[in-house]
BALOBA-1460 file (C-alpha; in Angstrom, 3 decimals):
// residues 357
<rec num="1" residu="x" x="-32.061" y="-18.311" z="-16.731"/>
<rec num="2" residu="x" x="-34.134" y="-15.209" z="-17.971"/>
<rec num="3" residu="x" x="-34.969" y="-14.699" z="-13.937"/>
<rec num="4" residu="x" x="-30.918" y="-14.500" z="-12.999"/>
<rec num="5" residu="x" x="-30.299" y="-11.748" z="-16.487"/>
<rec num="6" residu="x" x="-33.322" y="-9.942" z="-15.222"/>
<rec num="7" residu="x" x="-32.338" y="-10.117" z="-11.675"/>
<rec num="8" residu="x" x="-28.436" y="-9.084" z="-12.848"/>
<rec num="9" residu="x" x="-30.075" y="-5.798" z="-14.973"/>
<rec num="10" residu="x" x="-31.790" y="-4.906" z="-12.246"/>
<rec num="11" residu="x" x="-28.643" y="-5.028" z="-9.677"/>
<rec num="12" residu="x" x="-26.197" y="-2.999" z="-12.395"/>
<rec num="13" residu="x" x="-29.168" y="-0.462" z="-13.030"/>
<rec num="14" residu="x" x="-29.493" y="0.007" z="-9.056"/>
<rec num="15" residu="x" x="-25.561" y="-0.097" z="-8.810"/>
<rec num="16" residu="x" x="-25.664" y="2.724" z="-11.754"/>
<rec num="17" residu="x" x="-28.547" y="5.005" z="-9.879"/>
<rec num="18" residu="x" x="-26.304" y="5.196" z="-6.712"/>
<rec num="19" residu="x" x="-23.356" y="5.918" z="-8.695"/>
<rec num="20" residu="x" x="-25.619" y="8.823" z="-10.365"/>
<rec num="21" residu="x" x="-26.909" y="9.948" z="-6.864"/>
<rec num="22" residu="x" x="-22.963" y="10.505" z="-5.411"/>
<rec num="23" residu="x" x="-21.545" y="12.375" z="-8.378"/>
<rec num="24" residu="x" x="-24.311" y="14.358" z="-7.899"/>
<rec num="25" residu="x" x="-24.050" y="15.143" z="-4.488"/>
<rec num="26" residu="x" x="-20.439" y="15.477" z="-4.571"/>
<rec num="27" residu="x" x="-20.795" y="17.717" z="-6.629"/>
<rec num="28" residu="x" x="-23.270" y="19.751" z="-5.060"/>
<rec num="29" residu="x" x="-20.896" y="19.362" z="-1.714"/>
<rec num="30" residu="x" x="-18.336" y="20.730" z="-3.981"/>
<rec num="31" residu="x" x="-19.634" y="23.817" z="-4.580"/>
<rec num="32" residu="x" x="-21.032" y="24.738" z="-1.772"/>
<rec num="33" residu="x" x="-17.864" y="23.742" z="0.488"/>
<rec num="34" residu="x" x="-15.524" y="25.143" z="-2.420"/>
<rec num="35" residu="x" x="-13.321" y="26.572" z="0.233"/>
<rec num="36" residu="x" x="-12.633" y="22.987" z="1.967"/>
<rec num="37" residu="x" x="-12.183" y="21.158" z="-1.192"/>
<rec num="38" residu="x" x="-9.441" y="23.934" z="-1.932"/>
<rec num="39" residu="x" x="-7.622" y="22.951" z="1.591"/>
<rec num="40" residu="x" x="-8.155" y="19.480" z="1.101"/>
<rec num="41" residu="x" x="-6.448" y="19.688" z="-2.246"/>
<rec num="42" residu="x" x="-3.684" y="21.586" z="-0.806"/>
<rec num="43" residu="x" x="-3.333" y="19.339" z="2.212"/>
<rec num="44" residu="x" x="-3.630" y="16.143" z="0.003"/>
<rec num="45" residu="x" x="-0.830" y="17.802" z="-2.424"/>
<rec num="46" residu="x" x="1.447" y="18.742" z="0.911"/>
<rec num="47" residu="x" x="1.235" y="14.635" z="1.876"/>
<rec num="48" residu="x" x="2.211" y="13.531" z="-1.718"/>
<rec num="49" residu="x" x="5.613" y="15.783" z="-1.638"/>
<rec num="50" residu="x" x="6.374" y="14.968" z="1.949"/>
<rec num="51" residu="x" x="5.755" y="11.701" z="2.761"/>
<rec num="52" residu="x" x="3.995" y="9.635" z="-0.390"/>
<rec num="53" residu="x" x="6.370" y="10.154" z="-3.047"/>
<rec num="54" residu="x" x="9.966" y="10.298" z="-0.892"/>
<rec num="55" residu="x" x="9.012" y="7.292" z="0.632"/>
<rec num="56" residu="x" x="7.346" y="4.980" z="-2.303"/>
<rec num="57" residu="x" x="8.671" y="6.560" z="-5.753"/>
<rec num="58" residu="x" x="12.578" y="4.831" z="-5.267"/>
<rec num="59" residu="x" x="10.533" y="1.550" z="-3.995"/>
<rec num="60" residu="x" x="8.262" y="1.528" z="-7.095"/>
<rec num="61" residu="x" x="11.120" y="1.716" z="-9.353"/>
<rec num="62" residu="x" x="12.984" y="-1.395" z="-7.640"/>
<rec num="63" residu="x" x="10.203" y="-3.107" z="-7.921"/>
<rec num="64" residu="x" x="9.871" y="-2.929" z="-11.787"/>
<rec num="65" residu="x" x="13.531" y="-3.124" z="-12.499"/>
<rec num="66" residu="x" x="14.232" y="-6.143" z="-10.453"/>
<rec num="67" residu="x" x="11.247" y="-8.465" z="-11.324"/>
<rec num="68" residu="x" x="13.067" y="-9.327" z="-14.983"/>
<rec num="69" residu="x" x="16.656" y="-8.952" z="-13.298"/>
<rec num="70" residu="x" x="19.295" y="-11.171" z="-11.299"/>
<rec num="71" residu="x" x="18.142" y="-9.661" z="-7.793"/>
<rec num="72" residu="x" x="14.228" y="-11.710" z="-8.689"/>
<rec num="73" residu="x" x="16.437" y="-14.983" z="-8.995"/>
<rec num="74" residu="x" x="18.953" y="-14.325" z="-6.152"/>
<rec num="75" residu="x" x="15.663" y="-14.158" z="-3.829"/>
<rec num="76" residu="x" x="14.203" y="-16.717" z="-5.288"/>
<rec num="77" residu="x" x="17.226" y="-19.037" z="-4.782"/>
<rec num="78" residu="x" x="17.929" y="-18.020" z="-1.101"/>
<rec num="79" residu="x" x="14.118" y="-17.707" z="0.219"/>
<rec num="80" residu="x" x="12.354" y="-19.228" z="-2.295"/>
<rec num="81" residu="x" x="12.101" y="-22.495" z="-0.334"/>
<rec num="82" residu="x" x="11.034" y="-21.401" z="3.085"/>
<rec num="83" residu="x" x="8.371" y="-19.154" z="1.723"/>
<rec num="84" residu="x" x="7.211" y="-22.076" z="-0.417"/>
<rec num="85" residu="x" x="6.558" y="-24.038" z="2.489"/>
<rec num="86" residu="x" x="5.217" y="-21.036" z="4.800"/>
<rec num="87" residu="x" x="3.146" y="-19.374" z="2.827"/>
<rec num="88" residu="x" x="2.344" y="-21.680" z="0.062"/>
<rec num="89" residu="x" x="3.644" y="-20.026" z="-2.494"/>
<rec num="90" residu="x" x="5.534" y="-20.849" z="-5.986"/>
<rec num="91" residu="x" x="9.136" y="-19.929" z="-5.080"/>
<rec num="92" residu="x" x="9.220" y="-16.894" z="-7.716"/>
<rec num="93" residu="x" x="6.528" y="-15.083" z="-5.821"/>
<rec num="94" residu="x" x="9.180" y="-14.232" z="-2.810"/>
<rec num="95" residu="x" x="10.289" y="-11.452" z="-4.319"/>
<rec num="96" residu="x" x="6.635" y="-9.676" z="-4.271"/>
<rec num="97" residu="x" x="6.413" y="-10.623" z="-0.773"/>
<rec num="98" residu="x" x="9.395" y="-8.860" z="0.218"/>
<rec num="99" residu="x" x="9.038" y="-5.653" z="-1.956"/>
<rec num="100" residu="x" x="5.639" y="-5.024" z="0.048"/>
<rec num="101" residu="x" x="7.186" y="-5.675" z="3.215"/>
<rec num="102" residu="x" x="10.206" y="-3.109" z="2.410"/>
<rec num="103" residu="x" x="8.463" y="-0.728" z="0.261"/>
<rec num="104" residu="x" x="5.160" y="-0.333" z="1.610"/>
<rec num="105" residu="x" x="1.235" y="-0.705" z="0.564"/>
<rec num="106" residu="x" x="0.883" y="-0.014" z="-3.699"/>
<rec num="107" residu="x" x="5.164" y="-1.836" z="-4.113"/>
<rec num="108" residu="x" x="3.758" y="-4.818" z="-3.520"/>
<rec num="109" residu="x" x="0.645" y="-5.026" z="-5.757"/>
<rec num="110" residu="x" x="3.418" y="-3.266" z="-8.404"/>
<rec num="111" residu="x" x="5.384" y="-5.687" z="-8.130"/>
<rec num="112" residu="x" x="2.913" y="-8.668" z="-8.671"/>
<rec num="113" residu="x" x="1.846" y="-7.050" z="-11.862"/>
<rec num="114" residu="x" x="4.948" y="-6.514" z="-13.116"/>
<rec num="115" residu="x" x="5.938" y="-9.954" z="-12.289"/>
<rec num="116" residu="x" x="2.342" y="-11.305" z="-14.174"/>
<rec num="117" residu="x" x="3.036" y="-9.411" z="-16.950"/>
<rec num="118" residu="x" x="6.401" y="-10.495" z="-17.659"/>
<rec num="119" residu="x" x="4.861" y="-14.146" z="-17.406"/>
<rec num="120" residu="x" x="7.150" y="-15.445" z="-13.970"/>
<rec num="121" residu="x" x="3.672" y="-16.415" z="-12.348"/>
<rec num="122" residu="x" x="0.449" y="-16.885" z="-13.553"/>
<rec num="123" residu="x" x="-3.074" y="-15.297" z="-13.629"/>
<rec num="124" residu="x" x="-3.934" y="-17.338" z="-10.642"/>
<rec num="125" residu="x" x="-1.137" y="-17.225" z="-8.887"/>
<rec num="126" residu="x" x="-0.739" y="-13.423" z="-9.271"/>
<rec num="127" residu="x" x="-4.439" y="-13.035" z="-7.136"/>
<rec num="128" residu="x" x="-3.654" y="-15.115" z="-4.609"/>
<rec num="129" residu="x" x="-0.183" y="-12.608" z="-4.003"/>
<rec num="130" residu="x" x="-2.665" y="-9.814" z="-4.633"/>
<rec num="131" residu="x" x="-4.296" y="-10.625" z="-1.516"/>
<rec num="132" residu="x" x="-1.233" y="-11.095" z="0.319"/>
<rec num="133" residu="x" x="1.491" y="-8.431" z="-0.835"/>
<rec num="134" residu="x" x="0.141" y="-5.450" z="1.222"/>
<rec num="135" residu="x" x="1.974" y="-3.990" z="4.001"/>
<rec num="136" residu="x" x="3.355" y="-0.336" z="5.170"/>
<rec num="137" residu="x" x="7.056" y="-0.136" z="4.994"/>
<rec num="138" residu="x" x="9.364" y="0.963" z="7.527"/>
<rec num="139" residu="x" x="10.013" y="4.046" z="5.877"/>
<rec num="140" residu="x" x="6.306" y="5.208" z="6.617"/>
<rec num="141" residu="x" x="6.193" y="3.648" z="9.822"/>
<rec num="142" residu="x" x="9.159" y="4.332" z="11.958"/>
<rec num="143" residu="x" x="10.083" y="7.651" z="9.641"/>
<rec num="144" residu="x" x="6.332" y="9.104" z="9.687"/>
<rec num="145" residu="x" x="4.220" y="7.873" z="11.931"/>
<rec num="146" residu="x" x="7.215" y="6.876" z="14.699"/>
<rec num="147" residu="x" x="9.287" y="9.668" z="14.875"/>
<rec num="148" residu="x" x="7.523" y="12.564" z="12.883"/>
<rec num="149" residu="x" x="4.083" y="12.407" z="14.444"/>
<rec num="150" residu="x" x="4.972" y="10.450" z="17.984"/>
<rec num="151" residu="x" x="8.040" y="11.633" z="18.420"/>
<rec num="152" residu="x" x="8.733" y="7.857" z="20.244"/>
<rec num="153" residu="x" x="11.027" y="5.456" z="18.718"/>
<rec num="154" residu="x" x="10.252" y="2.674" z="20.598"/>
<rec num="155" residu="x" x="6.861" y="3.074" z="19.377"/>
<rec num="156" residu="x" x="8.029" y="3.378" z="15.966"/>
<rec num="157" residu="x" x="9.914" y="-0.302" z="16.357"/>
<rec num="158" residu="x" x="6.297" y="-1.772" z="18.555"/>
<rec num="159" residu="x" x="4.533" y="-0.708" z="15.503"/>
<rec num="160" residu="x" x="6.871" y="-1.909" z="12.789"/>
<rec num="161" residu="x" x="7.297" y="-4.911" z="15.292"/>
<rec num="162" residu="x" x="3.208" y="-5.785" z="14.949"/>
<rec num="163" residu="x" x="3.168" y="-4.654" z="10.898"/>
<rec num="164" residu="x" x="5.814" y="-7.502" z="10.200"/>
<rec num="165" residu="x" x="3.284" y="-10.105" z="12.520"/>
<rec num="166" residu="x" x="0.491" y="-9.210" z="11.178"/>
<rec num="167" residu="x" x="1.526" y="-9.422" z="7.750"/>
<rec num="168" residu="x" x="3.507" y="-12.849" z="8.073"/>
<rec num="169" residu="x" x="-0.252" y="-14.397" z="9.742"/>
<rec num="170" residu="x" x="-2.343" y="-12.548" z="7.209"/>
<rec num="171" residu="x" x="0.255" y="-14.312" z="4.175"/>
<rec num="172" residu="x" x="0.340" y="-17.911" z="6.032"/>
<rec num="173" residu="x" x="-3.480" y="-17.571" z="6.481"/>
<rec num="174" residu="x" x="-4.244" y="-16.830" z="2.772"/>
<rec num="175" residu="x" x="-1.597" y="-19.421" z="1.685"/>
<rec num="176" residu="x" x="-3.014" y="-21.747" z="3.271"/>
<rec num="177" residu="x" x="-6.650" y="-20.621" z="2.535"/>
<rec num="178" residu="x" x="-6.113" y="-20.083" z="-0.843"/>
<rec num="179" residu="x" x="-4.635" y="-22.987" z="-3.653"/>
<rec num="180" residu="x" x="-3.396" y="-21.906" z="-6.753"/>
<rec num="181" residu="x" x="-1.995" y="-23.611" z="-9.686"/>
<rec num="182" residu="x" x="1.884" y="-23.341" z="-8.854"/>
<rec num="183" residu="x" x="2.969" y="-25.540" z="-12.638"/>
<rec num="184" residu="x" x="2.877" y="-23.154" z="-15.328"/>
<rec num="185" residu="x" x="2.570" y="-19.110" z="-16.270"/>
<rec num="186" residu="x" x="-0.092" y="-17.878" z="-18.412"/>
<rec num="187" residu="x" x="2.701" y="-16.962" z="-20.770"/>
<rec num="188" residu="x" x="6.071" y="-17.291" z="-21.527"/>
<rec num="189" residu="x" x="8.752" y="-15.386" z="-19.319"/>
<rec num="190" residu="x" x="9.817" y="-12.383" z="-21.111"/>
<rec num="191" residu="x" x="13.400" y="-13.280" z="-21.450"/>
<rec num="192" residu="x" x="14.043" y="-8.958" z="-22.184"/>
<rec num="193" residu="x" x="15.619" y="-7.084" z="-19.412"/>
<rec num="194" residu="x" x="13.936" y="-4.198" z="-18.190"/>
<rec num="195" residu="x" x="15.641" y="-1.316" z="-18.480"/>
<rec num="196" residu="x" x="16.307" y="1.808" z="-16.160"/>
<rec num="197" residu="x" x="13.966" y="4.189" z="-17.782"/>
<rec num="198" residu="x" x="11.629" y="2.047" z="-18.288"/>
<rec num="199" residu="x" x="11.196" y="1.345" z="-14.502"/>
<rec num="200" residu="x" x="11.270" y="4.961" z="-13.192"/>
<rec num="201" residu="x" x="8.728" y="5.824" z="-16.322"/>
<rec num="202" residu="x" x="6.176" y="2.979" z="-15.024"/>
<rec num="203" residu="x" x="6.969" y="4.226" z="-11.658"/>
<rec num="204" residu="x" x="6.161" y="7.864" z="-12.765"/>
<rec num="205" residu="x" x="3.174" y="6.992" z="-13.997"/>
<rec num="206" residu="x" x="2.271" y="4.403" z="-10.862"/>
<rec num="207" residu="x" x="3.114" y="7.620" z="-8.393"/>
<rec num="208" residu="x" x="0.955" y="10.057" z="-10.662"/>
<rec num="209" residu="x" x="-2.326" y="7.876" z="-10.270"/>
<rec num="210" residu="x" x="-1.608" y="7.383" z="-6.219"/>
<rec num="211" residu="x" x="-1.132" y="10.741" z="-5.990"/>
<rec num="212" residu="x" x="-4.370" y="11.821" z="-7.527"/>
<rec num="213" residu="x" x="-6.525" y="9.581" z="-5.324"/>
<rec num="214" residu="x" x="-4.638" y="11.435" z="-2.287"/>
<rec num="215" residu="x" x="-5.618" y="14.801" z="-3.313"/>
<rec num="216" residu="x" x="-9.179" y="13.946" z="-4.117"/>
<rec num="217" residu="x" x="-9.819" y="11.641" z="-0.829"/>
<rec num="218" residu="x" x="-7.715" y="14.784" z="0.844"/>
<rec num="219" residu="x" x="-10.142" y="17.191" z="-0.653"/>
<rec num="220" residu="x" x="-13.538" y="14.929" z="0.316"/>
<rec num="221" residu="x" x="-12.510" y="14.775" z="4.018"/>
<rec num="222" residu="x" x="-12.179" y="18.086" z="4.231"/>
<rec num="223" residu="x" x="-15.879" y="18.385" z="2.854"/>
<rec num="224" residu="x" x="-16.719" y="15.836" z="5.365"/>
<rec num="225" residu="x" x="-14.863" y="17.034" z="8.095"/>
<rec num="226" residu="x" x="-16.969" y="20.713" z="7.780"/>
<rec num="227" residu="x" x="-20.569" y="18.879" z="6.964"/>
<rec num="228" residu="x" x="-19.858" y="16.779" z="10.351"/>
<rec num="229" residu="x" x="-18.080" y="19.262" z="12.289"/>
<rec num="230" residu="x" x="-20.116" y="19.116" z="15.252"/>
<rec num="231" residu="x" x="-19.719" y="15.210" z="15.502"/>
<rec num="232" residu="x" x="-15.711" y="15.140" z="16.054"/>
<rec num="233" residu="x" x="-16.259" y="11.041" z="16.389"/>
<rec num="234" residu="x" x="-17.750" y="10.720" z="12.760"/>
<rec num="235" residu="x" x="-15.122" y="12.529" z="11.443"/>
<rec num="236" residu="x" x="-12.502" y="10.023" z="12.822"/>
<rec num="237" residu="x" x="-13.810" y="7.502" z="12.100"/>
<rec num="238" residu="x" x="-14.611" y="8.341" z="8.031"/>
<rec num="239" residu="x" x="-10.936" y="9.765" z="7.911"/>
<rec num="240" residu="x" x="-9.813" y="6.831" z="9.162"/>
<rec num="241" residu="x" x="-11.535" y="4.668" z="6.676"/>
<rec num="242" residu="x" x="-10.874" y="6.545" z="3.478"/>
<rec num="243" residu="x" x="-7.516" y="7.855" z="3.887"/>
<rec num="244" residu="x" x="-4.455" y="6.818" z="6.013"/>
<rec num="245" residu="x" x="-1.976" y="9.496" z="5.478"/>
<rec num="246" residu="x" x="-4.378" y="12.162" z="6.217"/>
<rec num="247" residu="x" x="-6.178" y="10.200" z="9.683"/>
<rec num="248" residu="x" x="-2.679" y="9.261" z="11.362"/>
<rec num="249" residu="x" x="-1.546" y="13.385" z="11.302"/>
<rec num="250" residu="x" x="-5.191" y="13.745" z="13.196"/>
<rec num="251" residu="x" x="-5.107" y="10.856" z="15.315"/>
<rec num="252" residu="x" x="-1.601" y="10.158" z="16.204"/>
<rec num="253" residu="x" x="-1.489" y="10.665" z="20.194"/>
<rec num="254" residu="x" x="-5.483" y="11.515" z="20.012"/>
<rec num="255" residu="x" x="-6.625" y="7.428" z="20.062"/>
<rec num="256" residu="x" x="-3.982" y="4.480" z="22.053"/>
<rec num="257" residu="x" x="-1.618" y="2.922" z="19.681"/>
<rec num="258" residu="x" x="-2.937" y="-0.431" z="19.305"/>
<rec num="259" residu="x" x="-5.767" y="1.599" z="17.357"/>
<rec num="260" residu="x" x="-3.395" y="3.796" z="15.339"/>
<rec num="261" residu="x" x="-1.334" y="-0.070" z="14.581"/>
<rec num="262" residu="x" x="-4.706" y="-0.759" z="12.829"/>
<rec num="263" residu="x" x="-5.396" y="1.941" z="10.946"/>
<rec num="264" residu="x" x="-1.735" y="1.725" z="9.657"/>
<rec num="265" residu="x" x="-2.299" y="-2.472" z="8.594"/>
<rec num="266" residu="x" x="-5.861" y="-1.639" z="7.516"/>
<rec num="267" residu="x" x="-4.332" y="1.164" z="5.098"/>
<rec num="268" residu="x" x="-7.711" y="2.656" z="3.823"/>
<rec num="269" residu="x" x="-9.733" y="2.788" z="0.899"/>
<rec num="270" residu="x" x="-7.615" y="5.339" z="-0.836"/>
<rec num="271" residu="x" x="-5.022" y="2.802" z="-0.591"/>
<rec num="272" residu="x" x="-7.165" y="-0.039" z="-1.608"/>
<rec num="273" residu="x" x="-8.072" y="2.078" z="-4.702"/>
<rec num="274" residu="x" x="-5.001" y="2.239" z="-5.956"/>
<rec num="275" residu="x" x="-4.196" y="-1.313" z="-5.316"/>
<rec num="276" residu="x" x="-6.894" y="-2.035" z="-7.396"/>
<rec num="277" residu="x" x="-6.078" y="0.732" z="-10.090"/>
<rec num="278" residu="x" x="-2.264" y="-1.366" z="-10.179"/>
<rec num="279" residu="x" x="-4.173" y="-4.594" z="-10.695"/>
<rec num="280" residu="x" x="-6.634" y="-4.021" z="-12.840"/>
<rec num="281" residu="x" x="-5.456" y="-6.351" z="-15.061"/>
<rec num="282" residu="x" x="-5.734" y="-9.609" z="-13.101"/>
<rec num="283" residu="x" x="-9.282" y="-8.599" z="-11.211"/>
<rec num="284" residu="x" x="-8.660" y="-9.672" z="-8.009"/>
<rec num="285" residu="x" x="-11.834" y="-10.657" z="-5.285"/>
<rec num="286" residu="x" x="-12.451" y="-6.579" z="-3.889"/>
<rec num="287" residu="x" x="-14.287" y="-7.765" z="-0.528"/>
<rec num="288" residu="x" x="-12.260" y="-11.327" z="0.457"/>
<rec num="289" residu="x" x="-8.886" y="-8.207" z="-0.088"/>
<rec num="290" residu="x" x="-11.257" y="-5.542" z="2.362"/>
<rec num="291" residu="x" x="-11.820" y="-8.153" z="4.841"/>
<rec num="292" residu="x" x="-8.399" y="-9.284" z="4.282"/>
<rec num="293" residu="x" x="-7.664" y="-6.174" z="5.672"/>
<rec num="294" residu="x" x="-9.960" y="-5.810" z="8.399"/>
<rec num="295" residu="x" x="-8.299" y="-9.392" z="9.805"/>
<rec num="296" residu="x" x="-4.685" y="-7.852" z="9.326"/>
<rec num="297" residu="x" x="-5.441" y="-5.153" z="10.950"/>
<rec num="298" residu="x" x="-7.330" y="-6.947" z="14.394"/>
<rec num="299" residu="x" x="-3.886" y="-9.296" z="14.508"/>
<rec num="300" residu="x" x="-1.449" y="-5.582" z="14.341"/>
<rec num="301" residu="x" x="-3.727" y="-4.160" z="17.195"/>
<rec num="302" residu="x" x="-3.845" y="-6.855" z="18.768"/>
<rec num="303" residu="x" x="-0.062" y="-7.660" z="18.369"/>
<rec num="304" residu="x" x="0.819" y="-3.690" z="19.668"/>
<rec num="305" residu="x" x="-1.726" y="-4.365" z="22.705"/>
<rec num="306" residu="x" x="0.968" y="-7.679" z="23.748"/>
<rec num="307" residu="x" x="3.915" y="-5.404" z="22.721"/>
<rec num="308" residu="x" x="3.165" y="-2.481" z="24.657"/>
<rec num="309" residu="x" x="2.479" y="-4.908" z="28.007"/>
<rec num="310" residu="x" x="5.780" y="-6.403" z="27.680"/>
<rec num="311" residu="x" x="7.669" y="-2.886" z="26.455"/>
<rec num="312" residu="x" x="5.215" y="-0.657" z="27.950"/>
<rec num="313" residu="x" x="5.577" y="3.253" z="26.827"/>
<rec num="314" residu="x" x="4.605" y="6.354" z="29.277"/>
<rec num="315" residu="x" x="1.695" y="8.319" z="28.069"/>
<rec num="316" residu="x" x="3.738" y="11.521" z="27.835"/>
<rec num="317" residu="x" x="5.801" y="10.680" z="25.018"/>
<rec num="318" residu="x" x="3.121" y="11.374" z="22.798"/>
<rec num="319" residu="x" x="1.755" y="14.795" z="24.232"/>
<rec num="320" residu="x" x="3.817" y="16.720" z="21.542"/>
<rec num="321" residu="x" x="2.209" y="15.425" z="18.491"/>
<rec num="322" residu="x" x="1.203" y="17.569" z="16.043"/>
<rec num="323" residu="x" x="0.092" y="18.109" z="12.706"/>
<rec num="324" residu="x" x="3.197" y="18.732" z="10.777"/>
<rec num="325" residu="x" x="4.282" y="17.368" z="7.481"/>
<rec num="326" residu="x" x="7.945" y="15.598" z="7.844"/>
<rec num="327" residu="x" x="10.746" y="15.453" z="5.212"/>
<rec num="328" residu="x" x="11.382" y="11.786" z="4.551"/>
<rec num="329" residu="x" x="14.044" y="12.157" z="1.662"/>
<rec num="330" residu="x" x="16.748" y="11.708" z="3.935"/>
<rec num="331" residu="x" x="15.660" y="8.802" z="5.680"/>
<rec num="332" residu="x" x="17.943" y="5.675" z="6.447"/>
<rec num="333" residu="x" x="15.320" y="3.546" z="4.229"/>
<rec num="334" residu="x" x="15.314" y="6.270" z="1.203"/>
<rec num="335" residu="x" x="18.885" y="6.355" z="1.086"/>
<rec num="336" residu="x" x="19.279" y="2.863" z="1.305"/>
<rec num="337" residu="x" x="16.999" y="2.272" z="-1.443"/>
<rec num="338" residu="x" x="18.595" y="5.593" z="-3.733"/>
<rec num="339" residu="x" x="21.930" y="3.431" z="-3.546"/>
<rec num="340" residu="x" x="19.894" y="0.135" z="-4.384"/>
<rec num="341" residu="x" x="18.437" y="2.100" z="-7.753"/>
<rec num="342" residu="x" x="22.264" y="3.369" z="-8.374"/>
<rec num="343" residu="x" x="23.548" y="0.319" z="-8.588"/>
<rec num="344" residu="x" x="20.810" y="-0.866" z="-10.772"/>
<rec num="345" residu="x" x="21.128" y="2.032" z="-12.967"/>
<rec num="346" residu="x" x="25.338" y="1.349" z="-13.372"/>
<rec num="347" residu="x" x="24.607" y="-2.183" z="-14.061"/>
<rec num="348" residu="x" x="22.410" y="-1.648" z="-16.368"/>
<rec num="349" residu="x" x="25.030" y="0.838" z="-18.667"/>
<rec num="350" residu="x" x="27.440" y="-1.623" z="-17.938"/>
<rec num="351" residu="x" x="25.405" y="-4.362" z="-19.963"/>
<rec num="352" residu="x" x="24.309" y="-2.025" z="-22.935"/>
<rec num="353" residu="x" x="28.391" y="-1.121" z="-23.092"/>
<rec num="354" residu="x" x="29.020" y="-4.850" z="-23.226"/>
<rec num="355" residu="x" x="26.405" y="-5.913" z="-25.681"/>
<rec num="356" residu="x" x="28.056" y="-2.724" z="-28.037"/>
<rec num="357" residu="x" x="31.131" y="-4.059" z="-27.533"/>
């Protein structure tokens, strides 16, 4: 016993030391690259307004209102069952699954918090649909990486195509991987309606922290980018891994797309970080949700690779990419969703007339 606490002091006083040794040098990078961390910031604060926060914010605030409202136990009803014997699932965890698939990477893990916390599923049950719920959206996919930075639309629809595979094998693999205890919530369901402003304030809130760990992992690849400037292939590669917004302007039509469909199901740390900031609460398993990853994102290459040999795309449709910054508010999935949240909103004055009444 006194072996495994001395052997555990001596791992979080190791852990602490490197922790020590980065802010450190960060810091010292900081300074002396003060110039790149000012273009990161600037870069990372350009992909918040134009693609992060048109594409996610409406999403984030569906997925709060609905997981106390009707539209949870509509879903529930109608594809409750299936995904109950797919994925191996309780049937009030569909609506999660969805949300990510619709909204994107941090709706998902939103929505599985939100659902926790009003007491639908339990503890367990909310980190096994931790490790599932992750996925790009459409929106980012065909809107951003399709059409704004390929310029291809049947790329857009291969890649969207292999995002929906990958994540349906990557959900049945975990479900059945993974058992949970399906009988009972940690607490009771909160029988109290969330309300309009108390979705887009949670949202507000959700959007501020993601956009914060853009502009700083925005700001540290530019740092990187100038320390490793003469190796163009290190550079890449580290982009790729910390941030996904950021690598896919710089790679998009640079690497084949069965590589760029990994990146987008791999998502990046950045993304994982803020996962992990949304579910905080229910402390899911960090490296069986990076490896997770890694496996999602092998099936979407590898998916893309079998797409693109049976719907094969000429090399010159992606010789015009560049690094531009598209406007995403009026896209066919934001509008879609901005009538969703209208509704929502109306319904929701209709009750509190009612209940005056």
């Amino acid at each position: 016993m006194t072996g495994i606490i001395i052997s555990n002091s001596i791992k979080k006083r190791v852990k602490q030391f490197f922790q020590v040794v980065l802010i450190i040098t960060f810091m010292l990078l900081s300074l002396k690259y003060s110039k790149e961390c000012y273009n990161g910031v600037i870069k990372g604060l350009g992909f918040c307004t134009s693609v992060l926060i048109p594409s996610l914010f409406i999403f984030m605030i569906i997925a709060t209102y609905i997981s106390n409202g009707f539209v949870c136990r509509i879903l529930s009803k109608a594809l409750g069952y299936p995904i109950q014997k797919l994925i191996q699932v309780d049937k009030t965890c569909c609506t999660s699954l969805i949300l990510a698939a619709i909204g994107g990477y941090p709706v998902g893990a939103k929505s599985v918090i939100s659902e926790y916390k009003s007491g639908h599923i339990n503890k367990e049950q909310a980190k096994k649909l931790a490790l599932i719920a992750f996925s790009s959206g459409p929106g980012f996919v065909v809107n951003y990486v399709g059409n704004a930075l390929l310029h291809s639309k049947k790329a857009s629809y291969i890649l969207l195509a292999s995002q929906i595979i990958s994540y349906l094998i990557t959900a049945i693999i975990v479900g059945h991987m993974i058992k949970s205890d399906d009988t009972h919530a940690d607490t009771k369901p909160n029988t109290q309606k969330t309300t309009m402003v108390e979705a887009v304030s949670s949202a507000c809130q959700s959007m501020i922290d993601m956009c914060a760990m853009v502009i700083t992992f925005s700001a540290l690849i530019s740092v990187l980018e100038k320390v490793f400037s003469k190796h163009q292939i290190i550079t890449d590669i580290l982009t790729s891994v910390l941030e996904i917004t950021y690598a896919l302007s710089k790679l998009c039509g640079k690497y084949p797309l069965y590589i760029i469909s990994f990146l987008i199901s791999f998502g990046g740390i950045c993304v994982h970080f803020q996962v992990f900031s949304i579910l905080k609460d229910i402390d899911i398993n960090k490296k069986l949700f990076f490896l997770l990853r890694i496996i999602q994102g092998i099936i979407a290459s590898c998916s893309t690779y079998i797409l693109l040999i049976l719907f094969p795309i000429s090399e010159n449709v992606f010789s015009s990419t560049h690094d531009t910054l598209p406007d995403l508010s009026s896209s066919i999935w934001g509008s879609l969703a901005l009538i969703l949240t209208a509704v929502c909103f109306i319904s929701s004055l209709n009750k509190t007339e009612y209940k005056r009444r």
